[in-house]
C-alpha positions in Angstrom: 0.0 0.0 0.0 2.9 2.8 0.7 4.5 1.9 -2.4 1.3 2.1 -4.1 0.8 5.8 -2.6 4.0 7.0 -3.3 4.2 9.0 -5.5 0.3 10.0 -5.9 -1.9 9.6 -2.8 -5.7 9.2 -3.4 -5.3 11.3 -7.2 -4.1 14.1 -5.4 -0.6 13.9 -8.0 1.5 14.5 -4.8 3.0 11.7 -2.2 1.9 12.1 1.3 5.6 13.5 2.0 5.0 16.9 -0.3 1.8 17.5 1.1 1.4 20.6 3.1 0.7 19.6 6.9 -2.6 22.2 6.5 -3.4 20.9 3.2 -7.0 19.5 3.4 -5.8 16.7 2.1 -3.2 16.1 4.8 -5.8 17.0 7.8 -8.0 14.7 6.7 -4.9 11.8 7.0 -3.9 13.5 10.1 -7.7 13.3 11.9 -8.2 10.2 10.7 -5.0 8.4 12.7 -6.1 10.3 15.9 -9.4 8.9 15.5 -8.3 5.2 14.6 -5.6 5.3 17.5 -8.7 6.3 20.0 -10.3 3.7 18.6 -7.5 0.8 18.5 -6.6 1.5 22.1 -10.2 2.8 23.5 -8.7 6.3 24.5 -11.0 8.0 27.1 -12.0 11.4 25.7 -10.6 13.5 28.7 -7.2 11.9 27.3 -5.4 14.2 24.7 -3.0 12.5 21.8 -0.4 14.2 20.7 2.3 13.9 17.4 5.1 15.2 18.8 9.3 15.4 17.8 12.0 13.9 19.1 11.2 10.2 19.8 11.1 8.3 23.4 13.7 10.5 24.2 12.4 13.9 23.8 10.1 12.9 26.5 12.8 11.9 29.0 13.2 15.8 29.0 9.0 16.5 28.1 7.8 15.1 30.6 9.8 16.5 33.9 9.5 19.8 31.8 5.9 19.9 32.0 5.0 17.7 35.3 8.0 18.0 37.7 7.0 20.4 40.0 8.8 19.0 43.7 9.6 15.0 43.1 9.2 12.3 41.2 9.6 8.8 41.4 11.5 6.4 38.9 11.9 3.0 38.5 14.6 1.4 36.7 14.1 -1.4 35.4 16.4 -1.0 32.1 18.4 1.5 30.2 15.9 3.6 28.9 14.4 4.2 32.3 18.1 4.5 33.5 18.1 7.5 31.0 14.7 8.7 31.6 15.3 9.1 35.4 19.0 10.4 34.7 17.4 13.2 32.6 15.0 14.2 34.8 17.4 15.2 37.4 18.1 18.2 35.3 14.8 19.4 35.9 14.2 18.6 39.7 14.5 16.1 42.5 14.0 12.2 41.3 13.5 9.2 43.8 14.6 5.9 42.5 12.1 3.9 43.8 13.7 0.9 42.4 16.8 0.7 40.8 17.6 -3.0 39.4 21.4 -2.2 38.4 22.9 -4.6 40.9 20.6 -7.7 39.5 22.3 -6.5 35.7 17.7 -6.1 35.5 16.9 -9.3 34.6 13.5 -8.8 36.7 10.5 -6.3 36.8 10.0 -5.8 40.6 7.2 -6.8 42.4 4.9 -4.1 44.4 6.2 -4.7 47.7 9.7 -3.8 46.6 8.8 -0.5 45.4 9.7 2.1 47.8 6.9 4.8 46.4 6.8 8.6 47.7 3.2 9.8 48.8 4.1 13.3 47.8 5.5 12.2 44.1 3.9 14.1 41.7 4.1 11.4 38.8 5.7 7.6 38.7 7.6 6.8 35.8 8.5 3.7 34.2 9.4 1.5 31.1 6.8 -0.7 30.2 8.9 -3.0 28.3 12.8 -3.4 28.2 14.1 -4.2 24.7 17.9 -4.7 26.0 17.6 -6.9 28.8 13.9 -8.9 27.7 11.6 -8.0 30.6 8.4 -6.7 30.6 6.0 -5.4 33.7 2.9 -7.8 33.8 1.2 -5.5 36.4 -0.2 -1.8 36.9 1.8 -0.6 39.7 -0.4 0.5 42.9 0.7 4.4 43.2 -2.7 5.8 45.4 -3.3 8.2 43.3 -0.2 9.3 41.9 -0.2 9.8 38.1 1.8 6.6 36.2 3.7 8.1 33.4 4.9 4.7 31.3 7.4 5.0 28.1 5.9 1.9 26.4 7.9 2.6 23.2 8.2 -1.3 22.4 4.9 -2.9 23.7 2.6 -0.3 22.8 -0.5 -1.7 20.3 1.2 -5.4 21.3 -1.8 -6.0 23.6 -4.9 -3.8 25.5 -4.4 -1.7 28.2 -6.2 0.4 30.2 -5.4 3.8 29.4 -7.3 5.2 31.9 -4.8 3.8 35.0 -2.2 5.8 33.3 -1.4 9.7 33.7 0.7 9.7 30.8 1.6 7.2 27.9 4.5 7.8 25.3 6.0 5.7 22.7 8.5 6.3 19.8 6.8 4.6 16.8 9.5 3.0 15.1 9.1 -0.6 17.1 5.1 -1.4 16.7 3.7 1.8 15.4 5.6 2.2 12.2 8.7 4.2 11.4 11.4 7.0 13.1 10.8 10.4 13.5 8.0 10.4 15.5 7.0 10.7 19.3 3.0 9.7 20.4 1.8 11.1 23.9 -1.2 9.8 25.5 -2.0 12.6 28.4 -5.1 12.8 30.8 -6.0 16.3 29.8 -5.9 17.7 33.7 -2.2 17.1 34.0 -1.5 19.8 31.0 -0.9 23.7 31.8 2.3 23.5 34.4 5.2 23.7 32.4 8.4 24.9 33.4 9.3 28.9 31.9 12.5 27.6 30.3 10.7 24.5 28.5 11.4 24.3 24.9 8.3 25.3 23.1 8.2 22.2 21.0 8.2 20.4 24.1 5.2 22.6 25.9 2.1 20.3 26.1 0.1 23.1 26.4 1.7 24.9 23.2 1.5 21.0 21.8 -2.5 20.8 22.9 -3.3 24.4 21.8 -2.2 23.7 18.3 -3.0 20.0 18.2 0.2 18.9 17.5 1.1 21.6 14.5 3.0 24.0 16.5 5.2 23.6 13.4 5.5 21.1 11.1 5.0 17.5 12.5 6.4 14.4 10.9 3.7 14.1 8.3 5.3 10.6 6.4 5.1 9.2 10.2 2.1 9.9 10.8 1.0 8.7 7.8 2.4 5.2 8.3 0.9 5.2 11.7 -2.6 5.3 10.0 -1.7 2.3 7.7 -0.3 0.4 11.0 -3.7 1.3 12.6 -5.9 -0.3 9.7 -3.8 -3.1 9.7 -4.6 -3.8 13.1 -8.4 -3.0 13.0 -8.5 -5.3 9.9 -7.0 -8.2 12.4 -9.6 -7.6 14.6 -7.7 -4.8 17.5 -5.6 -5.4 20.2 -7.4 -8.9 21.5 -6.1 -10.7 18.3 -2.8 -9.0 18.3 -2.0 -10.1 21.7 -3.2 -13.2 21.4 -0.7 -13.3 18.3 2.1 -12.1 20.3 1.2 -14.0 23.4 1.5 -17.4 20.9 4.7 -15.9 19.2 6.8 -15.7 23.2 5.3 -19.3 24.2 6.8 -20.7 20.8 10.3 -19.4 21.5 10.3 -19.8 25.3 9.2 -22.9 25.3 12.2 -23.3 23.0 14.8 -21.9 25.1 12.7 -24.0 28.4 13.1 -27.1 26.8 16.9 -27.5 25.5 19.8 -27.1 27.9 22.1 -25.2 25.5 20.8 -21.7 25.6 20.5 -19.8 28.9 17.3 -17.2 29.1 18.8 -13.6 30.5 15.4 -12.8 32.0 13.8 -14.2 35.2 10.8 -16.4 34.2 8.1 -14.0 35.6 9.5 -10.9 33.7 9.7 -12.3 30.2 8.8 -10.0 27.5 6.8 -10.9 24.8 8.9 -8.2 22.2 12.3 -9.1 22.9 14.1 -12.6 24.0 17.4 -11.9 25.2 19.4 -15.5 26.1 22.7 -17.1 25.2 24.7 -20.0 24.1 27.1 -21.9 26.0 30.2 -19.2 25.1 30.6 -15.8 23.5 32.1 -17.0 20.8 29.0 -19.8 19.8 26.8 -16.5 20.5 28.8 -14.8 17.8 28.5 -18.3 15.4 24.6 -18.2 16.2 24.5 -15.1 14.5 26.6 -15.9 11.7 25.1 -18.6 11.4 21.2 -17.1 11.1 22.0 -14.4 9.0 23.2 -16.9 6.6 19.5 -18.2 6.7 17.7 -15.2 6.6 17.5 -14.9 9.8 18.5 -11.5 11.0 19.9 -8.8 13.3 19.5 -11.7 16.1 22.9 -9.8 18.0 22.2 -9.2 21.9 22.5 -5.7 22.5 26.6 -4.4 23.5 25.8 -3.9 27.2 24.7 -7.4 27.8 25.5 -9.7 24.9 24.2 -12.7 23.8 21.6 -13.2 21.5 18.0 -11.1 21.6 15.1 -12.0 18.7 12.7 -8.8 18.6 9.4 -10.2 18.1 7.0 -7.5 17.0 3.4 -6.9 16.3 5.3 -7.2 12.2 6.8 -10.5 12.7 4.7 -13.5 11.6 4.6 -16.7 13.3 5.9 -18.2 10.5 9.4 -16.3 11.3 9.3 -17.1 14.9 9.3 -21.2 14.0 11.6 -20.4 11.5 14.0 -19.2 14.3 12.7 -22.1 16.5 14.0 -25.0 13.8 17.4 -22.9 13.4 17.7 -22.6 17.1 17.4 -26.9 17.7 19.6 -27.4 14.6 21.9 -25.3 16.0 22.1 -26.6 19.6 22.6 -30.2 18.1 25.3 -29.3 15.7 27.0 -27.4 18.3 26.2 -29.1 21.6 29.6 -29.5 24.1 
């Protein structure tokens, strides 16, 4: 379908990408993603949406920007919380409220271990965590305090309920399409507070007043969003693709569970469904594995640099058919090479 639309979307004689973000023909793309997105993940209408720059990361300085006001709480679970919580300090005081460093966060903590503040104005944390292969399987108990969560790599991999979250953010380039693009899912009542000094590209208000056109936004993102959206829709929502991705993580898992040559890197009750992170016997039959797979198609399998190994990133995109794919290489693999 992009290719189809590339050069001349709907007649118009222009791609999406040479459209002008007020063309009519572009705000009818651009309400129509909002809508579908509403629709795919059952927004509540005192929830805004926002298109915004800057990716996942923009947000790590956004979102203190906007609602740091005394304290906030952070969990780390991962890098990208690590980051998050790191950049935040710029902007005020941050309470780790959980900090998973010494464990090399192979686990999602549970709620006892959380050492929340009363007085926090938001809790932040990282839904999913590509490097290390955990995901939380719970909604953190915060009384009341507002749960901002950067779910860049689960987000449209299964329903939520947007309505226990203050804040949701993703960069779209794992589930929701391609780079270049940052989506913000706020309860409308926590806009209005930000700092003097914050950026104006970065001011939700600004961000709400203009809805999201401040300047131009990343119209080809956007765009690609919309096609991800129908796709899903046209699956059936959220229920089928988690039920997908659910069937995906107990096809490889079970995998890894039943032969003694590969080591998972995540504990067993903080497995995410998007990225398996294990290892071979040795660094250097890591290395072979991924030789090895590429030769078969098989690709960019390569753990990440700060925990090696091997990680298979298994999103909304990738079929089942490639996930048993990897599951036959994986057996042939462990016989050919077994010690």
């Amino acid at each position: 379908m992009l290719s189809e639309e590339r050069y001349n979307y709907e007649g118009s004689g222009m791609a999406v990408m040479e459209m002008s973000h007020r063309s009519k023909g572009y705000l009818k793309i651009f309400e129509e993603v909002k809508a579908d997105l509403r629709k795919v993940m059952n927004i509540p209408e005192n929830y805004e949406i926002f298109f915004m720059h800057g990716g996942a990361t923009g947000q790590f300085s956004a979102i203190p920007l906007n609602l740091l006001k005394k304290k906030a709480d952070y969990i780390v679970t991962g890098n990208f919380a690590k980051k998050a919580a790191e950049e935040a300090a710029k902007y005020g005081e941050v309470h780790l409220a959980y900090n998973g460093k010494e464990e090399n966060y192979k686990r999602i903590p549970k709620q006892e271990e959380l050492k929340l503040s009363k007085d926090a104005d938001y809790v932040h944390l990282c839904a999913n965590n590509t490097i290390f292969g955990t995901e939380w399987d719970y909604i953190p108990e915060t009384n009341g305090v507002p749960i901002v969560a950067d779910m860049s790599s689960s987000i449209l991999s299964k329903e939520i309920d947007v309505s226990r979250y203050g804040l949701i953010y993703a960069g779209a380039q794992k589930n929701m399409g391609i780079s270049g693009l940052a989506v913000v899912i706020i309860r409308k009542d926590l806009i209005g507070e930000a700092k003097e000094y914050t950026p104006v590209l970065y001011r939700y208000d600004l961000t709400q007043k203009n809805d999201s056109m401040y300047n131009t936004p990343s119209t080809y993102s956007i765009y690609v969003l919309g096609k991800v959206l129908k796709w899903i829709l046209n699956l059936g929502g959220l229920k089928e693709m988690e039920q997908r991705n659910a069937l995906k993580a107990k096809t490889l898992y079970e995998c890894l569970d039943n032969c003694d040559f590969y080591t998972p890197l995540a504990k067993k009750d903080s497995r995410s469904r998007m990225n398996v992170t294990f290892t071979a016997p040795s660094p250097e039959l890591d290395a072979e594995f991924v030789k090895e797979a590429a030769e078969r198609g098989l690709l960019n399998l390569k753990g990440h640099r700060l925990i090696g190994g091997i990680r298979a990133s298994i999103y909304n995109a990738m079929p089942q058919e490639g996930v048993e794919e990897l599951v036959a290489f994986m057996k042939q693999f462990a016989k050919e090479h077994a010690l």
